[in-house]
Residue, then its C-alpha position, 0 to 999 in steps of 0.5 A: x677220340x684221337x689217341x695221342x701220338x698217333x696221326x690222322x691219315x691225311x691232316x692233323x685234326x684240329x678241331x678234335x684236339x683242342x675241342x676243350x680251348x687253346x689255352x693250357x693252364x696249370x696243366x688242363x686245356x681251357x678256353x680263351x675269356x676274351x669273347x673274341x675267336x680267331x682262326x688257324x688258317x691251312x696256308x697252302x689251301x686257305x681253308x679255317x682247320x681249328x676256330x677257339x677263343x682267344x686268351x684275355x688279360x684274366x688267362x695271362x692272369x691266371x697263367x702266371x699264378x699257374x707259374x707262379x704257384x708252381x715255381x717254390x716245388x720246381x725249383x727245389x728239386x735237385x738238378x737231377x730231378x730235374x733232368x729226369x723229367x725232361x728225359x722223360x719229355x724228350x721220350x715222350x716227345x718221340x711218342x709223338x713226333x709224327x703227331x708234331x710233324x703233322x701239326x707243324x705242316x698243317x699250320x704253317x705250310x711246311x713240306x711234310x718232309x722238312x718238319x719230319x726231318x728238322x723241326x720235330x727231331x730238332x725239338x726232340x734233340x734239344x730236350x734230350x741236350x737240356x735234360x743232360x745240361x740240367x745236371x751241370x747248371x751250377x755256380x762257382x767254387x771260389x776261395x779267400x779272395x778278402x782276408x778271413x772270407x770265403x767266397x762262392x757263387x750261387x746260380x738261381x732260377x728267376x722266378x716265372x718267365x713270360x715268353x712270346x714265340x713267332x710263328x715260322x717255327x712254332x715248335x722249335x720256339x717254344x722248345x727254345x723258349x722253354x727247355x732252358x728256362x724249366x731246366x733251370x727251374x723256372x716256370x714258364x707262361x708262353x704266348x704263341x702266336x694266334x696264327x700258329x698255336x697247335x704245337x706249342x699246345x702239343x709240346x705243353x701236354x706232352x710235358x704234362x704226360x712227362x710228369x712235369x708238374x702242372x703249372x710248371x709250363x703253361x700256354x696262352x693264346x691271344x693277340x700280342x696286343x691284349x695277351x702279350x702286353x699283358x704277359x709283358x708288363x706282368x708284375x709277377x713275370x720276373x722275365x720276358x724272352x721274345x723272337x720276332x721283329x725287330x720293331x715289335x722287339x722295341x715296343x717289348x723292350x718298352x714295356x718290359x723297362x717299366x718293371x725292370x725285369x729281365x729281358x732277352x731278344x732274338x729279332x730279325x736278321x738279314x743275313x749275307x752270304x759272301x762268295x770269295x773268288x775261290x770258293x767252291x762255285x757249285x757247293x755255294x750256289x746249292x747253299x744259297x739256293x737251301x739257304x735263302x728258301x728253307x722253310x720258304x725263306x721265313x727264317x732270321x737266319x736265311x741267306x738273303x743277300x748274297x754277295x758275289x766277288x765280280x769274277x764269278x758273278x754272272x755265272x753265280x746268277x746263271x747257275x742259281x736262278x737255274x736251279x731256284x727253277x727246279x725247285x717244286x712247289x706243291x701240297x705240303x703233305x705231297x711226298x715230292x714238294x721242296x717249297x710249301x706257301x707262305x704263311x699267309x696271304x698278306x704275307x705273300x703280298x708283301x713278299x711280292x710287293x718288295x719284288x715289284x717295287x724292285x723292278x724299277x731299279x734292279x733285274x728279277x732274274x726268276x721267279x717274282x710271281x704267285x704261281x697259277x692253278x690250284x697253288x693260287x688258293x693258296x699262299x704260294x710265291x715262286x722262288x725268286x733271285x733279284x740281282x743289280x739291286x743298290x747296296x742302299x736299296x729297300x730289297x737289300x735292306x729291309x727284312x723281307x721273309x720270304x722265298x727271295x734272294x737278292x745277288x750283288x757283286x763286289x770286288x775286294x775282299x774289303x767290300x765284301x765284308x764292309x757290304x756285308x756289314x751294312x745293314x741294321x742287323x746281325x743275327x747270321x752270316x756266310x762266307x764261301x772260300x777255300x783259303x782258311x786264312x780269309x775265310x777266318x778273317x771273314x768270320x773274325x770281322x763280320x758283325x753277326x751272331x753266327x757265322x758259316x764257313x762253306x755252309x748255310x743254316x745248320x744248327x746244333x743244340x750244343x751250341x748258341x743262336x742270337x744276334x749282334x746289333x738290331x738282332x737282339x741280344x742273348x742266346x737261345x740253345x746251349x748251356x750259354x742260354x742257362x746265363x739268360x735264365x738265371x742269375x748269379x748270387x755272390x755268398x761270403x762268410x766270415x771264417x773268424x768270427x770277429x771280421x765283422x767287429x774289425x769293419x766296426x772298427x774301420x769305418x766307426x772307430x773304437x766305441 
């Protein structure tokens, strides 16, 4: 039997671990009801790494009774009972970062050494920051703000909370998902996606190692039409929270309006990356180049459209299509990769759709092809960088998530940010400059959730991620994303005794 927290030399065995079911529910390993399976596919080989059932309405079900059952014992304990077992979490987490690590890379693609060195410790430093939030989740002391009464507000968990995660970063979603809501004291179903369901399984048993009580974070794996629609429209799911599309984010909103239950979204993005003038040109090349490619351009917040003023355009297009050339594509778990694959094979087809049908109109300057050889078995794209393409053009507009960056001039200051503005989305954003006075009227006027300033893509627990306009709404991280997770109660006493007779009075007259 393989040991927890310790990896296999080569992949991550997948099959072995999850021999019992990829659905973890009140706190044991099960097999999915549906008499469906799916596949998790090895993206960078294409070869089938763990096949399982896949979950049914009757395992949301009974998931959310999990929940459910758990939650009265949860969210009686004291704050810091709480944070006590997510310190235990994140130790527990540490045990097995290389397990993670592994997991993570083998399922989505990712280069060993960007799971080693960002996923798995980003995960781990967000539960050790919830475990501490934990403490200082509270309400408000008030005083006598109606005569003879004295206020105060109460801050509560919501109940069970329904969560659905993607799969770019599986790991990091789950942890975003799940750390603010168990802090608060809620319980949590998640559903991971099908495709990517190894390390949420792994993130919900080693919580159970932690000794968080069973029930209190629960995993199903299933379609998002069967399993999620389900989780969803759940009368018991006092909340749902969901990452993805911005379109399956619509059909969510949806059904979510029918219960009337909470809701928080985080959708997609499309990113600018504006270069004023005087920016700094070799620091943002590099940065465009990190940007638009982490985790091989699957990510919301990549830099996507990079947006040049005109004195430095061509030698910006020189400069970066030269090294998106350098960049090495290969085996993930091969020391000397940058690039892995996509996460699949329709996935690198669309990817390479929108680069052929942009030919028609705007220069592919690098890149644009699927590498030959033995990367050809799998899911792999080279770096591309698209230049000339119209503002109101398809590459410009459309989420692409992939390893593609599309380069556009601009002249003034003014159309740098309204070019950077238009589009449906607002989830992040760059500007590149060394005058502080433009960079912050960049930050001041750019329509999105985040802004860098000579920089692209870091993120800290400490501090909240979500979007503005067709990106959704609420925060994930930070003690921000505790106002998703809970709600306020408004407590009033009467300090005389007779308050109550005085309204009497007021409203009925004397009797």
């Amino acid at each position: 039997m393989h040991k927890p927290g310790i990896a296999t030399p080569d992949r991550f065995a997948a099959q072995e671990r999850f021999a019992e079911g990829a659905q973890f529910i009140g706190g044991r390993l099960t097999k999915g009801t549906s008499g469906r399976t799916h596949a998790v596919v090895d993206p960078a080989t294409g070869e089938e790494v763990l096949t399982y059932e896949l979950a049914g309405v009757e395992d949301v079900d009974a998931a959310v009774a999990a929940a459910r059952a758990a939650f009265p014992g949860w969210s009686a304990l004291t704050p810091g009972e709480r944070s006590d077992a997510l310190h235990r979490f994140a130790a527990e987490l540490a045990e097995c970062a290389e397990d993670f690590a592994r997991a993570e890379s083998l399922q989505c693609g990712k280069p060993l050494k960007l799971t080693r060195e960002f996923d798995v410790p980003g995960t781990i430093d967000n539960t050790s920051f919830f475990a501490g939030a934990a403490r200082h989740l509270q309400g408000q002391s008030a005083g006598e703000y109606s005569g003879d009464h004295t206020s105060y507000v109460r801050r509560e968990p919501i109940g069970v909370v329904g969560s659905i995660a993607p799969w770019n970063y599986p790991l990091q979603m789950a942890a975003w998902k799940i750390l603010p809501a168990i802090a608060a004291g809620n319980t949590i179903v998640l559903k991971p996606a099908e495709i990517t369901p190894l390390t949420s399984l792994l993130f919900a048993q080693a919580a159970t190692r932690a000794g968080i009580p069973d029930g209190v974070v629960n995993i199903v794996t299933g379609t998002g039409k069967e399993a999620g629609e389900r989780l969803v429209g759940h009368p018991d799911v006092a909340m749902t929270s969901f990452t993805g599309s911005t379109a399956v984010g619509k059909r969510v909103a949806e059904i979510a309006t029918a219960t009337v239950k909470r809701l928080h979204l985080e959708l997609g993005g499309k990113a600018p990356f504006v270069v004023f003038d005087d920016a700094d040109l070799e620091a943002a090349v590099n940065g465009a180049v990190a940007g638009a490619l982490i985790n091989t351009g699957q990510d919301c917040t990549a830099a996507t459209r990079a947006y040049v003023q005109r004195p430095l355009y061509d030698v910006f297009v020189e400069k970066t299509a030269a090294l998106m050339e350098t960049v090495r594509l290969g085996d993930p778990f091969a020391a000397g990769t940058d690039l892995g694959p996509l996460i699949s094979h329709v996935q690198r087809d669309r990817v390479a759709g929108f680069v052929d049908r942009a030919r028609a109109y705007a220069r592919v300057v690098t890149g644009g092809e699927v590498p030959e050889g033995e990367l050809a078995k799998g899911a792999y794209y080279r770096p591309t960088l698209v230049a000339d393409a119209a503002q109101d053009s398809e590459i410009v507009q459309s989420e692409i998530f992939g390893p593609v960056l599309v380069v556009l001039p601009f002249d003034s200051d003014d159309d740098g940010i309204r070019l950077a503005n238009d589009t449906p989305y607002g989830l992040a954003a760059s500007a590149w400059s060394r005058d502080v006075y433009r960079a912050n009227r960049a930050t001041r006027e750019i329509k999105a959730g985040c802004v860098w300033v000579n920089d692209h893509i870091p993120i800290i627990s400490e501090m909240p991620h979500g979007g503005y306009k067709a990106s959704g709404f609420g925060k994930d991280m930070s003690s921000y994303s505790f106002e998703e997770y809970t709600q306020i109660k408004h407590v009033m006493f009467d300090n005389t005794a007779v308050a109550a007779k005085d309204w009497h009075r007021t409203i009925f007259g004397d009797r």
